[in-house]
C-alpha atoms as a printed R data frame, in Angstrom:
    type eleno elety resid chain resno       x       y       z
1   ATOM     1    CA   UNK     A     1   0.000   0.000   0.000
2   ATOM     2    CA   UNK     A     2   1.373   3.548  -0.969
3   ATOM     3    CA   UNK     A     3   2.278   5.687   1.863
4   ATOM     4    CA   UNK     A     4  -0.379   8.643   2.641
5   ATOM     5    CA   UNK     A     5   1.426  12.033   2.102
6   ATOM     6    CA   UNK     A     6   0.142  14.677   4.898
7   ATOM     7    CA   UNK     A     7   2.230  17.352   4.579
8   ATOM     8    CA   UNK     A     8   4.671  18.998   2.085
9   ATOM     9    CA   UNK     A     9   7.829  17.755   4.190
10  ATOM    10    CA   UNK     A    10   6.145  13.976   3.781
11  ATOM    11    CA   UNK     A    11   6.139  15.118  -0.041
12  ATOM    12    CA   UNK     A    12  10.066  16.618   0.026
13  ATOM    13    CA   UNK     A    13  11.035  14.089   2.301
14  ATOM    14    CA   UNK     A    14   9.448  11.407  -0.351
15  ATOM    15    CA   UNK     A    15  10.651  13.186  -3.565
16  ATOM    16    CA   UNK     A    16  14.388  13.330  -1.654
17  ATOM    17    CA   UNK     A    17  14.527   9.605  -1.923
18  ATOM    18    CA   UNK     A    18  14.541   9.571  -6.373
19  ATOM    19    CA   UNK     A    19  18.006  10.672  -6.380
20  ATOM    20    CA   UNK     A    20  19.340   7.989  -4.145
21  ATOM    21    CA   UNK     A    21  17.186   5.254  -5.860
22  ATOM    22    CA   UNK     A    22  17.980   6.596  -9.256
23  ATOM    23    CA   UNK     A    23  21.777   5.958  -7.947
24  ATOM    24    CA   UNK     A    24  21.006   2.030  -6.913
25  ATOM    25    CA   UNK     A    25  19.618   1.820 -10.465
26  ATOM    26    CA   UNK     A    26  22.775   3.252 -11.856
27  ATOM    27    CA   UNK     A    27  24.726   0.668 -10.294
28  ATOM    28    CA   UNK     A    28  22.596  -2.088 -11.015
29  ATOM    29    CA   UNK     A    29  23.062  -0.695 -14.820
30  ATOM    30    CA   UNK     A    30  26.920  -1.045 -14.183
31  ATOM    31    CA   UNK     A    31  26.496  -4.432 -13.034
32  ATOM    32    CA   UNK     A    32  24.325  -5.914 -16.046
33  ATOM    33    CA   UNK     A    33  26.772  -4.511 -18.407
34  ATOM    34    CA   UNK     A    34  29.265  -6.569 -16.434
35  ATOM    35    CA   UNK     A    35  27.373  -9.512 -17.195
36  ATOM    36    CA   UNK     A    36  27.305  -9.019 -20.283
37  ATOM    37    CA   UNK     A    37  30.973  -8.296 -21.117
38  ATOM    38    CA   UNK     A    38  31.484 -11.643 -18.987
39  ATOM    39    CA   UNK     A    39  28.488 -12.979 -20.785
40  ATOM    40    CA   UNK     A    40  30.300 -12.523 -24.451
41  ATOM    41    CA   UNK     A    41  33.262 -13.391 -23.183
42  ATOM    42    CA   UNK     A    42  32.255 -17.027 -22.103
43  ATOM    43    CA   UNK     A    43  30.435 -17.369 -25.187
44  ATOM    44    CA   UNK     A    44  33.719 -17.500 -26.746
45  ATOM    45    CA   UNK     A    45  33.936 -15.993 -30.434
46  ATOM    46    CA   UNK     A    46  35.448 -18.948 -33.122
47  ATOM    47    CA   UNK     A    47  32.866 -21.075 -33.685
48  ATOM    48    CA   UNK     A    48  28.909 -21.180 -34.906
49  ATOM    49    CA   UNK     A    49  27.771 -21.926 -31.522
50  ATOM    50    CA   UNK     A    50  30.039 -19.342 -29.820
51  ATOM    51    CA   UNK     A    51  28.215 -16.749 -32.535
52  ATOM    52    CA   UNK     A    52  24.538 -18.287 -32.087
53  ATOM    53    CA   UNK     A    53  25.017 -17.911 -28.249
54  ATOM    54    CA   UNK     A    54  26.312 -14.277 -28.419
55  ATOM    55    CA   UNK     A    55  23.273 -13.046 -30.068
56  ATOM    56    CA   UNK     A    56  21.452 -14.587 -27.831
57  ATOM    57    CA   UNK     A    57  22.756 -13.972 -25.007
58  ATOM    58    CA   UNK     A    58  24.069 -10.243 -25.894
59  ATOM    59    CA   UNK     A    59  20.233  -8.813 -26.905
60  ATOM    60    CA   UNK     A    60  18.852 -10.420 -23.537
61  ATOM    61    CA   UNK     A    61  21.437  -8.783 -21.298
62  ATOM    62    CA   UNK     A    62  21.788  -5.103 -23.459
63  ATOM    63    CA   UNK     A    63  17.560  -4.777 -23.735
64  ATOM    64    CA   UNK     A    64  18.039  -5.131 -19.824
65  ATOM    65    CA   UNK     A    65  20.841  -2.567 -19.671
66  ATOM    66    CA   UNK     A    66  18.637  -0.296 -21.827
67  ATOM    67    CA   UNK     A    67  15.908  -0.939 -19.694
68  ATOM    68    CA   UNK     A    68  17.479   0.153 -16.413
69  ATOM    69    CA   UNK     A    69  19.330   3.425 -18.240
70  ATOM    70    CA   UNK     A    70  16.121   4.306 -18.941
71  ATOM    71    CA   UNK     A    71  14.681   3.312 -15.461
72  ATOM    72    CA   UNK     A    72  17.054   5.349 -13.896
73  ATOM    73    CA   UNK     A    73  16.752   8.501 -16.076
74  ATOM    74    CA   UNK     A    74  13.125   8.509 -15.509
75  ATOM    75    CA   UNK     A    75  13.823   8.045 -11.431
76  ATOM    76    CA   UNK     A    76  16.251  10.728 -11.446
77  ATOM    77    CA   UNK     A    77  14.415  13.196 -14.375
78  ATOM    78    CA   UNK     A    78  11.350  12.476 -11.153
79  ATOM    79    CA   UNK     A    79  13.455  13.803  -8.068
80  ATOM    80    CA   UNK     A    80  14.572  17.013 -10.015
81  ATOM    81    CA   UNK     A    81  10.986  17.533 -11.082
82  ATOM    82    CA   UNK     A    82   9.825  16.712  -6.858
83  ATOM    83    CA   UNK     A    83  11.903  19.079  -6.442
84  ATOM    84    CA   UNK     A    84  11.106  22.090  -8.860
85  ATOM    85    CA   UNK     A    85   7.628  21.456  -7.211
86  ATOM    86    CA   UNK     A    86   8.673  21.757  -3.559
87  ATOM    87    CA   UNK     A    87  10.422  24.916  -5.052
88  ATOM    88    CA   UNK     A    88   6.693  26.462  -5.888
89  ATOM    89    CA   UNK     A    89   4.711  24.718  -2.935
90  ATOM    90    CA   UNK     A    90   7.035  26.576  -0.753
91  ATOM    91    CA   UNK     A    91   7.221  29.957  -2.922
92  ATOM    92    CA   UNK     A    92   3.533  29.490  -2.342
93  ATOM    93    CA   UNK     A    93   3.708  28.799   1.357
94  ATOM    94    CA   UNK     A    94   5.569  31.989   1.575
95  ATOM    95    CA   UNK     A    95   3.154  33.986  -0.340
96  ATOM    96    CA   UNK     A    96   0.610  33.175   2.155
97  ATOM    97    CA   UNK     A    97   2.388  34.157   5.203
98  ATOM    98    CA   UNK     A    98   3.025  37.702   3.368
99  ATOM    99    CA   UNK     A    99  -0.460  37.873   2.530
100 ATOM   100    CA   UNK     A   100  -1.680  36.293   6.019
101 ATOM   101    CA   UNK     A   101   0.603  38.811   7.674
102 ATOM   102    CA   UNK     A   102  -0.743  41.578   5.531
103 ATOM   103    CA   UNK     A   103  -4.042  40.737   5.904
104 ATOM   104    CA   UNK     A   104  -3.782  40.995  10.032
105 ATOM   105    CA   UNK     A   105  -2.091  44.307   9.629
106 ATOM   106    CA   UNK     A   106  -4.592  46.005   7.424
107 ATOM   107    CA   UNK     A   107  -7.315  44.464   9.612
108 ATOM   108    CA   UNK     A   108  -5.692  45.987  13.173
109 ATOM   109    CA   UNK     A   109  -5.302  49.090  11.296
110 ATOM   110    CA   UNK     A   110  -8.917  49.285  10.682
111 ATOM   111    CA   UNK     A   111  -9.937  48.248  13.840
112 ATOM   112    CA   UNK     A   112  -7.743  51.092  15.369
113 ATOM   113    CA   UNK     A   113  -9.324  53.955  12.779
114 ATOM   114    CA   UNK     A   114 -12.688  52.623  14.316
115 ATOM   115    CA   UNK     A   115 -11.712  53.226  17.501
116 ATOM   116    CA   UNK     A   116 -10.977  56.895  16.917
């Protein structure tokens, strides 16, 4: 079950965690492409079955490489967006303080005019 977001540090805390997923991805990546070079490499490269085996074996493991570059470009390409919009939630936040604080000025003010 997804975790219920309450607040907008749930949301930054949340959108904080992208960039370190999006780096577990990345090394992941590194790690299929090091199956793959070892992959190739045990396949051997003289013969028809060394050949049949490293097509085989070298489109399974570089689709899966592809797969997690992409992965992890669309992890990472979601933490800098989480946190473009924590950028405007809290430009927003600090609009309404101004206009909160504004707001309770103008309204003391006109309370004291009343008075006099």
């Amino acid at each position: 079950m997804a975790e219920e977001i309450k607040t907008a540090d749930d949301l930054r805390r949340l959108f904080g965690k992208y960039h370190g997923i999006a780096d577990l991805i990345e090394k992941v990546s590194g790690e299929i492409d090091h199956i793959n070079t070892l992959n190739l490499t045990a396949g051997g490269k003289d013969d028809e079955t060394a050949e049949n085996y490293n097509k085989v074996a070298g489109l399974g493991t570089q689709v899966l490489s592809e797969v997690a570059k992409t992965l992890r470009d669309m992890t990472a390409s979601t933490g800098d967006g989480g946190e473009s919009a924590m950028k405007v939630f809290d430009a927003a936040n600090a609009d309404a303080e101004h206009f909160a604080t504004t707001w309770d000025k103008m309204v003391e003010e006109s309370k004291k005019q009343e008075k006099e």
